[in-house]
LOKOL-839872 format. One line per 2 residues: number of its first residue (from 1); their letters; for each residue y negated, x, z negated of C-alpha. Coordinates in nm, 4 decimals, padded with zeros to 6 digits, always signed. Layout:
LOKOL-839872
NUM	A	Y/X/Z | ...
end
This chain:
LOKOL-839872
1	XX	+06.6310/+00.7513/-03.6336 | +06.3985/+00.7324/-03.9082
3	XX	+06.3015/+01.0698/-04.0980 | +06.3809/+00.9836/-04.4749
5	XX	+06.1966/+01.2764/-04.6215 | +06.1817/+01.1774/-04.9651
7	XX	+06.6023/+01.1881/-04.9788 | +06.8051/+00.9716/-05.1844
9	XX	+06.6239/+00.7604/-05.4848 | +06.8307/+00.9751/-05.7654
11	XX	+06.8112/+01.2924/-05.6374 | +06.3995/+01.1795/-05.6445
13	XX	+06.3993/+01.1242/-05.9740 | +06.5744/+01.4254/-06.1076
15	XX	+06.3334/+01.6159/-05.9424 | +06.0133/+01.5050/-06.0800
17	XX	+05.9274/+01.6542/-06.3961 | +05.9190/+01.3731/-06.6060
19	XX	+05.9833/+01.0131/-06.5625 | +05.8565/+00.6941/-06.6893
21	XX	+05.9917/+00.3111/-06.6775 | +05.6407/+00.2329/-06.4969
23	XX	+05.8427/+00.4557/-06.2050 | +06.1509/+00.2970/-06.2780
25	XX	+05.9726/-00.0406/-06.2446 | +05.7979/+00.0580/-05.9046
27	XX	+06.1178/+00.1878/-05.7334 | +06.2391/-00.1846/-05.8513
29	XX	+05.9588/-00.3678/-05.6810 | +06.0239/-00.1415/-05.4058
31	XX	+06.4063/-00.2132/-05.3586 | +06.3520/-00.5769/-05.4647
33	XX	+06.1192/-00.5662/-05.1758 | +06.3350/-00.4627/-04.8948
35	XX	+06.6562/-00.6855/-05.0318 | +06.4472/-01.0055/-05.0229
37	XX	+06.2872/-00.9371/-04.6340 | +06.6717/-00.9031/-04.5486
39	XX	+06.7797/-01.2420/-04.7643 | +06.4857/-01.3660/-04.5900
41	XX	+06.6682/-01.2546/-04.2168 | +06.9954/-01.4184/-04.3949
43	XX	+07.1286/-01.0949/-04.4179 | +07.3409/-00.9829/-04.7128
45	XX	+07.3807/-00.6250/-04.7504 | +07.6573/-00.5948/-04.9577
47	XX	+07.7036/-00.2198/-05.0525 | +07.3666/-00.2033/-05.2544
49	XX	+07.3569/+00.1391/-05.4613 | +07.1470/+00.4376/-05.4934
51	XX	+07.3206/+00.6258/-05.1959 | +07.1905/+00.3801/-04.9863
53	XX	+06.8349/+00.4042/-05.1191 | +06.6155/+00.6342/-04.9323
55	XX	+06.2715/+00.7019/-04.9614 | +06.0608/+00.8137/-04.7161
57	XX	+05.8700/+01.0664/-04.8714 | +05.7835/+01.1922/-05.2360
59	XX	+05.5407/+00.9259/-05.3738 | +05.5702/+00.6508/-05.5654
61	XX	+05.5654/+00.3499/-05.4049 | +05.6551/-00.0244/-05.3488
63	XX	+05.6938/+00.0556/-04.9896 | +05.8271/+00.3543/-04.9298
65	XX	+06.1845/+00.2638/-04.9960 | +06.4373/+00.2110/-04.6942
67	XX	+06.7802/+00.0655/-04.7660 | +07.0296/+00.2109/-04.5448
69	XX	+07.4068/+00.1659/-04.4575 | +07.4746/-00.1994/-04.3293
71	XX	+07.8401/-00.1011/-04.2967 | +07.9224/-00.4074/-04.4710
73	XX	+07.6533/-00.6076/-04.4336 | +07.6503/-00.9649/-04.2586
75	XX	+07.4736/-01.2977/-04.1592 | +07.4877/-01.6136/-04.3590
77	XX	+07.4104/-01.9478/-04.3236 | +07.4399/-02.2636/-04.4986
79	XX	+07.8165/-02.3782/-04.3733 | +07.9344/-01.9687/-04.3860
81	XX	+07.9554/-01.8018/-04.6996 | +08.1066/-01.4636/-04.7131
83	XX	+08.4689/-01.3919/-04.8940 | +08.5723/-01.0772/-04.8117
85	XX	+08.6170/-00.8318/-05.1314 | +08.3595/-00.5599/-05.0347
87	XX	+08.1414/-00.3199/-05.1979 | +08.1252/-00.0258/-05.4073
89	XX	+08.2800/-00.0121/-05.7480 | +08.0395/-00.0458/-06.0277
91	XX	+07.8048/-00.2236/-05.8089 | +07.9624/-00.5037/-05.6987
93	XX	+07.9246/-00.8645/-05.8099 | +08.2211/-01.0724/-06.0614
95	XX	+08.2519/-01.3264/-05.7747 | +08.2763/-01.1304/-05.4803
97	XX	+08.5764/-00.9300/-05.7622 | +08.7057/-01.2765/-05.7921
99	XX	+08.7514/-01.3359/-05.4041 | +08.5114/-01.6658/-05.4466
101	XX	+08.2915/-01.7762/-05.1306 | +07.9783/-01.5717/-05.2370
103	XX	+07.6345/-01.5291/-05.1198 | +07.3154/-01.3124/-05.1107
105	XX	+07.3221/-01.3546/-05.5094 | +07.5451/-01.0066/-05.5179
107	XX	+07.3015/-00.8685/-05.3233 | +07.0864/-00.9176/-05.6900
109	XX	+07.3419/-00.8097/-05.8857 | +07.3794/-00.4810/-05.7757
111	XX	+06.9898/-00.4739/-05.8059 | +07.0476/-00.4829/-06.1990
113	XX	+07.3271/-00.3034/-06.2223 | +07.0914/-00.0135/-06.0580
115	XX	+06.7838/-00.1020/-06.2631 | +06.9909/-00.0906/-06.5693
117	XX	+07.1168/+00.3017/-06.4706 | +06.6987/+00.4008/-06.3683
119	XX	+06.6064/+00.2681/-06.6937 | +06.9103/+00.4018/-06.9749
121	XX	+07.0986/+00.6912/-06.7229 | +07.4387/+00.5684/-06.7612
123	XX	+07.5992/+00.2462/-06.6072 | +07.6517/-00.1215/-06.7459
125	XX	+08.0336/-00.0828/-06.6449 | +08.2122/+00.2204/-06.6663
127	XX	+08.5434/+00.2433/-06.7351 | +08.7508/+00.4935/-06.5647
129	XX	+09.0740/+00.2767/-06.4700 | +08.9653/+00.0462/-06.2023
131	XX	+09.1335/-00.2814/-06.3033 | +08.9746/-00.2324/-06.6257
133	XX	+08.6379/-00.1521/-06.4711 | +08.6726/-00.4540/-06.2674
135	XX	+08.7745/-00.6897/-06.5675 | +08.4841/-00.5312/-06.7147
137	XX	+08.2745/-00.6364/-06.4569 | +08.3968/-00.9914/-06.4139
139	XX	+08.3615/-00.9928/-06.8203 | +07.9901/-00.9429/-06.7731
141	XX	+08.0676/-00.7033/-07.0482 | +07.7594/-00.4866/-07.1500
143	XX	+07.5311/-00.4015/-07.3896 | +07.1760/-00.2118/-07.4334
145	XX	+07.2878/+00.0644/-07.6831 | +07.0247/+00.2043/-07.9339
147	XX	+07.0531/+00.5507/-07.8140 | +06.9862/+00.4836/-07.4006
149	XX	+06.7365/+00.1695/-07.4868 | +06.5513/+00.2709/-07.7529
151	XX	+06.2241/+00.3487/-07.5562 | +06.2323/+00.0733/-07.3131
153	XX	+06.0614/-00.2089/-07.3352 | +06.2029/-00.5669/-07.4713
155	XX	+06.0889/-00.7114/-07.1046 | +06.2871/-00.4806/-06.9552
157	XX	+06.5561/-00.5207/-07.0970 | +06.5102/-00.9513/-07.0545
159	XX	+06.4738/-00.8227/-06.6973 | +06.8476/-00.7066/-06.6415
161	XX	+07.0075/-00.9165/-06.8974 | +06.8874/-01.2268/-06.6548
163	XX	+07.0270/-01.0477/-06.3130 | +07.3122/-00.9302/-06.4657
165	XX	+07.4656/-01.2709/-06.5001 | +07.8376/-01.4012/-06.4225
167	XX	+07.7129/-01.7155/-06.2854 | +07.5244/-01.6266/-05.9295
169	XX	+07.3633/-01.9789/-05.9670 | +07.2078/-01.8471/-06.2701
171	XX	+07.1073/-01.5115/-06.1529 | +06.7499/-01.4472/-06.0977
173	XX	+06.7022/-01.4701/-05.7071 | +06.4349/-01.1539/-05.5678
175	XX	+06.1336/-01.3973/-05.5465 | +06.1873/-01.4857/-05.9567
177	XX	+06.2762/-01.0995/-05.9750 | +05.8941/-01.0599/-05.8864
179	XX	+05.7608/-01.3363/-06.1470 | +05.9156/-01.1927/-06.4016
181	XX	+05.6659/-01.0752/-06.7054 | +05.8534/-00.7206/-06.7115
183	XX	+05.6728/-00.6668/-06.3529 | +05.3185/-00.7705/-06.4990
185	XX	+05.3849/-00.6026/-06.8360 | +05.1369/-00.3175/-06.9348
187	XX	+05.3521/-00.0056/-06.9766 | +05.2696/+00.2947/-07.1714
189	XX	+05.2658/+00.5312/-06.8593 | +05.2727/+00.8492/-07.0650
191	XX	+05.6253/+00.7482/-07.2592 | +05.8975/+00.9355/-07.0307
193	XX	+06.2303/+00.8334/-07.0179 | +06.3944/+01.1623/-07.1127
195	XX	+06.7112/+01.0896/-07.2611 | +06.7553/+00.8580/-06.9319
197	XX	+06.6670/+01.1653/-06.7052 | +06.9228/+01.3625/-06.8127
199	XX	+07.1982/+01.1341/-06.8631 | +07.1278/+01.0355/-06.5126
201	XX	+07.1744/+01.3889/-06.4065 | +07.5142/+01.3710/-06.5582
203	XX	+07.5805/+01.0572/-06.4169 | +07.4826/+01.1805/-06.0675
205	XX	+07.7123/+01.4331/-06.0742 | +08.0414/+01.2994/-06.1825
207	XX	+07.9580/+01.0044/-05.9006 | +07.9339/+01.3383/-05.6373
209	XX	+08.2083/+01.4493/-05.7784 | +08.4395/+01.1817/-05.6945
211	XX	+08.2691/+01.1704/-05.3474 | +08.3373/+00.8845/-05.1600
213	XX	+08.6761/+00.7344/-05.3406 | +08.6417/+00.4155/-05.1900
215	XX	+08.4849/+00.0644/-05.0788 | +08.6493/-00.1653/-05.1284
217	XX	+08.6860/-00.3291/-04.7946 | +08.5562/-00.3097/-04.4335
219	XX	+08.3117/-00.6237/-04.4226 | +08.3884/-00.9187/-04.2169
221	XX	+08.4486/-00.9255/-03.8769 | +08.1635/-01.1853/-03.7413
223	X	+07.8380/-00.9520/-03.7385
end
């Protein structure tokens, strides 16, 4: 297999001295990159979170991120949605929580959901009790707090707040993901994301720390 030098994408980040949302925004591209050649394939991955981003060595790059781990992932076509209630809690999409036919639009979600902890450290959704976490979710219940946000950009911001959308039909698909002004924005590359940084260390930790409590399903049976 495939040599991942570069490790997982958080352990990446907490090991560079400083980071910036210009670096946030380029391990986006990156990962929006890779989910849209699968969507492309008709592939829906399914268990999209930062575990399953590796990179393949230390530089920053829009293409040196692999996705990894299609456990759960399957095929789609037009007549076969998927249903089954898969995925990783805290990543996973409202309508794949509400057991709805559901397509490569949770895929996107989870995209935001892991922009949003790159860019502030912590996570849209957190509570602690899953039912709660998962009404949460299905809520769309979130908000860009002064403290985490206050040196990101607006665009940014725009960015997630039009991925992280109950509706899939209103989500932002990968190529729109790509059009979007926050990806052709000139960013102060010297402003480092510090608060971020080290909430994200936190964050890291307490997600080890629970170590592999659960997916929430095995995937369908058809791929």
């Amino acid at each position: 297999m495939e040599l991942m030098k570069g490790g997982e994408l958080f352990d990446q980040i907490l090991e560079r001295e400083h980071f910036s949302e210009v670096e946030a925004r380029q391990y986006t591209k990156a990962m929006i990159d890779a989910i849209s050649y699968c969507h492309d394939k008709d592939i829906v991955h399914r268990d999209l979170k930062p575990e399953n981003l590796l990179l393949s060595d230390n530089s920053i790059s829009e293409a040196n991120i692999k996705v990894a781990d299609f456990g759960l992932a399957r095929l789609l076509d037009e007549d076969t949605l998927a249903s089954t209630t898969c995925g990783t809690p805290g990543y996973v999409a409202p309508e794949v929580l509400e057991r709805k036919k559901y397509g490569k639009e949770c895929d996107n979600w989870s995209i935001g959901v892991i922009t949003y902890i790159m860019l502030s450290g912590t996570p849209p959704f957190h509570e602690e009790e899953p039912f709660a976490l998962f009404e949460q979710i299905k809520a769309c219940r979130y908000e860009f707090d002064d403290e985490s946000w206050e040196f990101v950009s607006e665009e940014a911001k725009d960015f997630i707040s039009k991925i992280l959308v109950a509706d899939p039909s209103k989500r932002l698909t990968c190529a729109e993901m790509m059009a979007h002004p926050w990806m052709k924005k000139d960013l102060n590359s010297e402003k480092k994301l510090l608060k971020a940084k080290n909430k994200l260390l936190k964050y890291v930790s307490v997600r080890r720390g629970k170590s592999k409590k659960g997916k929430l399903g095995h995937g369908d049976d058809d791929l």
